[in-house]
MARBA-3410 file (N, C-alpha, C, O; in Angstrom, 1 decimal):
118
7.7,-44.8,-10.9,7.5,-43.5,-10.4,7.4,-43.6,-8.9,6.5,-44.3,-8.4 ~ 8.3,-42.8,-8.1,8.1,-43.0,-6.6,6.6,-42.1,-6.3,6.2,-41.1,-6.8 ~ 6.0,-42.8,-5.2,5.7,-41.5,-5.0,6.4,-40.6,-3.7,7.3,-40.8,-3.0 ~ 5.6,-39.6,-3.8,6.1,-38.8,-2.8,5.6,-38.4,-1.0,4.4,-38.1,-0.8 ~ 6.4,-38.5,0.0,5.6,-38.4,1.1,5.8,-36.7,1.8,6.7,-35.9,1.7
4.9,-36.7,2.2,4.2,-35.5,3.2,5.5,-34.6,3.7,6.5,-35.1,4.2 ~ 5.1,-33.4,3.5,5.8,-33.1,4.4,5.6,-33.5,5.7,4.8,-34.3,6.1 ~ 7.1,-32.6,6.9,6.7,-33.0,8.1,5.6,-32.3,8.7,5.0,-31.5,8.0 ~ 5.3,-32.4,9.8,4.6,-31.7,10.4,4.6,-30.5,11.2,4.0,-30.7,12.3 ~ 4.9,-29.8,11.2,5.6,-29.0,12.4,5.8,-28.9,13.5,4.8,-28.9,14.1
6.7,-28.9,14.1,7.4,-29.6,15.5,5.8,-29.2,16.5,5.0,-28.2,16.3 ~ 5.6,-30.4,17.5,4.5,-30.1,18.4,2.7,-30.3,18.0,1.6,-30.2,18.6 ~ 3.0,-30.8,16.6,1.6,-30.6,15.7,2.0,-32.5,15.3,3.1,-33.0,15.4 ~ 0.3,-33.1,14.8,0.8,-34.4,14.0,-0.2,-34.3,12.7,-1.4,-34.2,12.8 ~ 0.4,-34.5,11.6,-0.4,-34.7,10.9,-1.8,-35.5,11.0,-1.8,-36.6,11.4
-3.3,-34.7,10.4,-4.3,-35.8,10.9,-4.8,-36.5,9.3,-4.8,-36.1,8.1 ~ -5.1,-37.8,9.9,-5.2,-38.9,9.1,-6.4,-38.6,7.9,-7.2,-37.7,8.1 ~ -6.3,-39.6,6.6,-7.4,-39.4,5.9,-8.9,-39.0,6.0,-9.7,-38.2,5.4 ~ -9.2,-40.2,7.4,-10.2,-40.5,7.7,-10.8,-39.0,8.5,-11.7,-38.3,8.2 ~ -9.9,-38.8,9.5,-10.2,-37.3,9.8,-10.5,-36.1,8.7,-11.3,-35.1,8.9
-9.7,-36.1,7.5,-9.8,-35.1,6.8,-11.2,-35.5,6.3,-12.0,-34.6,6.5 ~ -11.4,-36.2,6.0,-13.0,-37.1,5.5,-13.9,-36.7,6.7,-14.6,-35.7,6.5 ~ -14.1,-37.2,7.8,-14.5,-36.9,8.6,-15.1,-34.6,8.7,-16.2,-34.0,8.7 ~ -13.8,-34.5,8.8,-13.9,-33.1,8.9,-14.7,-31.9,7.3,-15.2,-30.8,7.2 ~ -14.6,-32.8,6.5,-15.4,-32.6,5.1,-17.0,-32.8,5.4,-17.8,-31.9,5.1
-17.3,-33.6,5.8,-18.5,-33.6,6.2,-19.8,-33.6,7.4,-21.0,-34.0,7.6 ~ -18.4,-32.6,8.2,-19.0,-31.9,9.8,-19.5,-30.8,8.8,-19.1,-30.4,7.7 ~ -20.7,-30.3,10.1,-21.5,-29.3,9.8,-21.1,-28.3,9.5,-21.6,-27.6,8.7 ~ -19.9,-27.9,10.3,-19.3,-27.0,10.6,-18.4,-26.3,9.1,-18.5,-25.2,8.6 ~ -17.7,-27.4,8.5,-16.8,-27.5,7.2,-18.1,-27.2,6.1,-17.7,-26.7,5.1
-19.3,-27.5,6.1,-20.4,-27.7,5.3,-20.8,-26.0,5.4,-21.0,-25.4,4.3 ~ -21.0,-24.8,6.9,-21.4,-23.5,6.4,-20.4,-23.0,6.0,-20.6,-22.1,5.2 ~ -19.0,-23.4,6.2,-17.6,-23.0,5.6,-17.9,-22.7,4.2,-17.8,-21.5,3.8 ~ -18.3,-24.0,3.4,-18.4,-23.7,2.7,-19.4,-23.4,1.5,-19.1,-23.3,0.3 ~ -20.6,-23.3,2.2,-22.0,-22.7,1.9,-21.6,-21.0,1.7,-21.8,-20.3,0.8
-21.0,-20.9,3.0,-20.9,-19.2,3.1,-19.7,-18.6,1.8,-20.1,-17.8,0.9 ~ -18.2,-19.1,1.7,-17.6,-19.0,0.3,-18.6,-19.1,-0.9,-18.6,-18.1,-1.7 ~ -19.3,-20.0,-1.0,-20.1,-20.4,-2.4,-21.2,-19.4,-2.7,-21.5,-18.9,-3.8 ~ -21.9,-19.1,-1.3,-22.9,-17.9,-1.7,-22.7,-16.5,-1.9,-23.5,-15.6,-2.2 ~ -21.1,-16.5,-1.8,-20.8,-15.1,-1.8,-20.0,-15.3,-3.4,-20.2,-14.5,-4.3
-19.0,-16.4,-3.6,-18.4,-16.3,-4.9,-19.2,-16.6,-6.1,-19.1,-15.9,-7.1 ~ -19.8,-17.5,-6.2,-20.4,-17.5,-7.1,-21.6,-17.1,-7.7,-21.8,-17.5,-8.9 ~ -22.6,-16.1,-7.0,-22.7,-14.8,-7.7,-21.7,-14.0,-7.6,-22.5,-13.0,-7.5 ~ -21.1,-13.7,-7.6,-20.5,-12.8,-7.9,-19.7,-13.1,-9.3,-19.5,-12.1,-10.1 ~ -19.3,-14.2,-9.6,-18.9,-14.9,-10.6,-19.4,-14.6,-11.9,-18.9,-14.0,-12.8
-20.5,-15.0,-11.7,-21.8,-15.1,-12.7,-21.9,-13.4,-13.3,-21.7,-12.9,-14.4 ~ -22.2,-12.8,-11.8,-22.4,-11.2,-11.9,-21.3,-10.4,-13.2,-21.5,-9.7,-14.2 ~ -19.7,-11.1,-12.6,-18.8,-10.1,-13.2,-18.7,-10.7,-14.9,-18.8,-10.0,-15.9 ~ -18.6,-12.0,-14.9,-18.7,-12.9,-16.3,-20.0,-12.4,-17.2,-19.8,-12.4,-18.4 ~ -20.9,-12.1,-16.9,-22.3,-11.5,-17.3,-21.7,-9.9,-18.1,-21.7,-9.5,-19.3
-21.1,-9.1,-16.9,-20.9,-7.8,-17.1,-19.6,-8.1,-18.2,-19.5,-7.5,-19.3 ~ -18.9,-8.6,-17.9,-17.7,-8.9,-18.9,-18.4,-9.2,-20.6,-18.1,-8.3,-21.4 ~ -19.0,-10.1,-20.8,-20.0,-10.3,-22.1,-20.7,-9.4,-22.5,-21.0,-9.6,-23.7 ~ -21.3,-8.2,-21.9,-22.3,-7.1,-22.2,-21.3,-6.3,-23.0,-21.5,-5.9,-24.2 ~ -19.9,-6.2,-22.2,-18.7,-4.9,-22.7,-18.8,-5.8,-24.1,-19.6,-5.5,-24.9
-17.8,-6.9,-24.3,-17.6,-7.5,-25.3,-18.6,-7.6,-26.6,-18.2,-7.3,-27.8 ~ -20.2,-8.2,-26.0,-21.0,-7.8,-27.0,-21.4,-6.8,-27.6,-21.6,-6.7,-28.8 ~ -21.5,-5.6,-26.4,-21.4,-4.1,-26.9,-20.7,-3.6,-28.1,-21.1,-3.2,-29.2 ~ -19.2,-4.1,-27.4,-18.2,-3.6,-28.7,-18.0,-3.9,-29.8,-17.5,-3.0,-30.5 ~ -18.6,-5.4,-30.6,-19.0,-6.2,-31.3,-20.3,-5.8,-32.4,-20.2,-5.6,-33.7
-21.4,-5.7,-31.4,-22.4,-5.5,-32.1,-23.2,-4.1,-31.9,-24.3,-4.1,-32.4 ~ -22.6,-2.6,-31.1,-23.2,-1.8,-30.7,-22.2,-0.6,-30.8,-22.1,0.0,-29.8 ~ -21.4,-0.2,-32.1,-20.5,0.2,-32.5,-21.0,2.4,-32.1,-20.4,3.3,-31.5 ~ -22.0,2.4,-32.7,-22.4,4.0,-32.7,-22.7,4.0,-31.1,-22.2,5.1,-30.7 ~ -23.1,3.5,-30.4,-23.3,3.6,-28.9,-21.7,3.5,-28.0,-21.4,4.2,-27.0
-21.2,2.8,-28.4,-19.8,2.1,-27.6,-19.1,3.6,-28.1,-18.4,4.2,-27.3 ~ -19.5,4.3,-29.8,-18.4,5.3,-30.0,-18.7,6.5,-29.2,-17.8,7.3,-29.0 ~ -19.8,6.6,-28.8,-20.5,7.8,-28.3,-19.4,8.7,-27.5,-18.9,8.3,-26.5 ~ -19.2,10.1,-28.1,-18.4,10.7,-27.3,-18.8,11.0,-25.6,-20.0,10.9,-25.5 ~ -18.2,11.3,-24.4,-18.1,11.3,-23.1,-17.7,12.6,-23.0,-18.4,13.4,-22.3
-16.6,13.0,-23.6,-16.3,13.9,-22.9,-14.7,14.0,-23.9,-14.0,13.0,-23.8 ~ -14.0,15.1,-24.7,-13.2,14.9,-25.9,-13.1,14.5,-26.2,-14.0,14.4,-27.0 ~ -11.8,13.3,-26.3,-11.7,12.0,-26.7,-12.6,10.8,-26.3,-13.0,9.9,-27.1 ~ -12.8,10.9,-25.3,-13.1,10.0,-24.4,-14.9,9.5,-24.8,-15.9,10.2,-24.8 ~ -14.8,8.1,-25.1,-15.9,7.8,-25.4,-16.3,6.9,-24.6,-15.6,6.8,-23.6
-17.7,5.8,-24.6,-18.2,5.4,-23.5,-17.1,4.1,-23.8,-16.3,3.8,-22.8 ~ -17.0,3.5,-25.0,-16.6,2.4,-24.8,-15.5,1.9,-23.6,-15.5,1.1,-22.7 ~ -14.3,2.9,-24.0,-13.1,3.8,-23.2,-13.7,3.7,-21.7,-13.2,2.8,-21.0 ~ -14.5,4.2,-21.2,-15.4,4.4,-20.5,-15.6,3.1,-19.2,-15.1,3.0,-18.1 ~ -16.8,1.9,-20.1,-16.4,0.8,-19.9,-15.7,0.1,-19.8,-15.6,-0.7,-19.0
-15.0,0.2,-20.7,-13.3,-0.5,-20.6,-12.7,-0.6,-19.0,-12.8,-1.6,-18.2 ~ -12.4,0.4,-18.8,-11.8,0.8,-17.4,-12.3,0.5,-16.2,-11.7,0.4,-15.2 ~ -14.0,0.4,-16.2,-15.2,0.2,-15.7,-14.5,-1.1,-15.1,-14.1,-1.2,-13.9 ~ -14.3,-2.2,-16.3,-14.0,-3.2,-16.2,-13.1,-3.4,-15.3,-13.5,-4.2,-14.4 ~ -11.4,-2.6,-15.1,-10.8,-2.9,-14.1,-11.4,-2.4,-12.5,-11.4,-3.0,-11.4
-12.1,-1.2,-12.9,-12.2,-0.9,-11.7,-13.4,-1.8,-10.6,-13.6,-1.8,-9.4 ~ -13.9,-2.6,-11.5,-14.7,-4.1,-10.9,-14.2,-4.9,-10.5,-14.6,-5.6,-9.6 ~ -13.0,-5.0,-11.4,-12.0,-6.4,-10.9,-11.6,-6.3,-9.5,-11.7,-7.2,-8.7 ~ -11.3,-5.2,-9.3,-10.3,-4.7,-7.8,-11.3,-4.6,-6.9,-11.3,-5.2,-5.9 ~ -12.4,-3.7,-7.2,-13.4,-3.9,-6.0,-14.4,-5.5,-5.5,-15.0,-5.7,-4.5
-14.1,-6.3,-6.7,-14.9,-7.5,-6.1,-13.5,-8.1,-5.4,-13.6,-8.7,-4.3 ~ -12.4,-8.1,-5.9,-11.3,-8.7,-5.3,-11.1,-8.4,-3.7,-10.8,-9.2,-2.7 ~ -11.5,-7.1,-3.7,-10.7,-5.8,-2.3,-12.3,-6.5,-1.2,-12.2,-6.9,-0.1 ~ -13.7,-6.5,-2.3,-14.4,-6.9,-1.3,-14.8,-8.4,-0.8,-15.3,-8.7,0.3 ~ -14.2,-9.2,-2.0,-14.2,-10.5,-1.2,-12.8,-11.0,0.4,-12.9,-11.8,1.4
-11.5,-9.9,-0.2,-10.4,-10.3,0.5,-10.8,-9.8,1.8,-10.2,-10.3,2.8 ~ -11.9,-8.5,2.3,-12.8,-8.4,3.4,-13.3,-9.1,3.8,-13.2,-9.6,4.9 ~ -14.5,-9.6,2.8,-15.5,-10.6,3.4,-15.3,-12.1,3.9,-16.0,-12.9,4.5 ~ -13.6,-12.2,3.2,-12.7,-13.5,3.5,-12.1,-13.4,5.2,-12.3,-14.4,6.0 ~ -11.4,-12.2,5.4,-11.1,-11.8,6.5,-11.7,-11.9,7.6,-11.2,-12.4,8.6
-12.9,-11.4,7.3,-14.3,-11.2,8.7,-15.3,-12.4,8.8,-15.8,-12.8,9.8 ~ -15.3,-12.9,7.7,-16.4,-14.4,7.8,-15.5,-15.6,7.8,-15.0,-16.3,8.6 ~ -15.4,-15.6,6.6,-14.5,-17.1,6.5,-13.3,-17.8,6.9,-13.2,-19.1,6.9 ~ -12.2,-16.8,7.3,-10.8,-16.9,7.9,-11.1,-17.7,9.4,-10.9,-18.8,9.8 ~ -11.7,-16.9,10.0,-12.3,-17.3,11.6,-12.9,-19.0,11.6,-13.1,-19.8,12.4
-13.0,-18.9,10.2,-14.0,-20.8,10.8,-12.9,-21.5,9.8,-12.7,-22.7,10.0 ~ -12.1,-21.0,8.8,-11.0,-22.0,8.4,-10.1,-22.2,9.3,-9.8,-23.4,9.6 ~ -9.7,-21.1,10.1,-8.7,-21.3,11.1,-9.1,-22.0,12.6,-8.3,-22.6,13.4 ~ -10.6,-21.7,12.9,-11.0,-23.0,14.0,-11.0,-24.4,13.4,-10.6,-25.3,14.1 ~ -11.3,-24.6,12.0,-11.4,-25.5,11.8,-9.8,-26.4,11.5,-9.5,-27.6,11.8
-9.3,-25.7,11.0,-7.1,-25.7,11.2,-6.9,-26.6,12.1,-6.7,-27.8,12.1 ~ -6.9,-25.4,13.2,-6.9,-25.8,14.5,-7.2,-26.6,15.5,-6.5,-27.0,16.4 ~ -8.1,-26.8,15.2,-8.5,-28.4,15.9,-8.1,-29.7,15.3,-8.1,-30.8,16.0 ~ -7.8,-29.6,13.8,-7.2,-30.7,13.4,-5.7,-30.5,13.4,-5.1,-31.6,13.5 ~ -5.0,-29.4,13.3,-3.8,-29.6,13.9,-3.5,-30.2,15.2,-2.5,-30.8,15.5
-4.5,-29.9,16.2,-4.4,-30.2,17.6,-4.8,-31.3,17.7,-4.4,-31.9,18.8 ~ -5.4,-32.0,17.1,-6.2,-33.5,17.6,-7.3,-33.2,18.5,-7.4,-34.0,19.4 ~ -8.0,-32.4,18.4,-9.3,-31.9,19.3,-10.5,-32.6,18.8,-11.6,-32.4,19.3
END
């Protein structure tokens, strides 16, 4: 099996070596990087997987509650269901902010200086 080598680098840039990527793994800097990712994703994780199992157990084992009419057809379960998507997109919509304004800014200094040899 060959293996395989690196892309190039992009003209003006040099690839940085292992020891730098190592190096750069355990600057302070790479460490709130990713302190700040971890404390924001993973509650949130927990949060939506938690809320995900309530629907599910609901539906399972809380049949006269889940049927409870809402409003014509429309009952709670129906209700939550939808609940569901409309969680997905707002933790997505508000992480790809909180990605934007916090974390982009120190991935990309941190990019940047190892692209540059800084």
């Amino acid at each position: 099996m060959a293996t395989e080598t690196p892309p190039p680098a992009p003209s003006g840039t040099s690839l940085p070596s292992t020891e730098e990527f190592a190096e750069v793994q355990q600057s302070a800097e790479f460490g709130e990087l990713r302190r700040a990712h971890r404390s924001f994703a993973f509650p949130l994780t927990i949060a939506f997987t938690a809320w995900y199992l309530l629907y599910v157990l609901l539906s399972n084992y809380a049949e006269g509650f889940m049927g409870t009419k809402v409003a014509g057809n429309i009952n709670v379960a129906l209700v939550l269901g939808l609940a569901q998507f409309v969680t997905t997109f707002l933790i997505a919509w508000w992480y790809a902010r909180r990605a934007a304004a916090q974390l982009d800014p120190k991935a990309e200094a941190i990019k940047s200086r190892m692209e540059g040899g800084a």
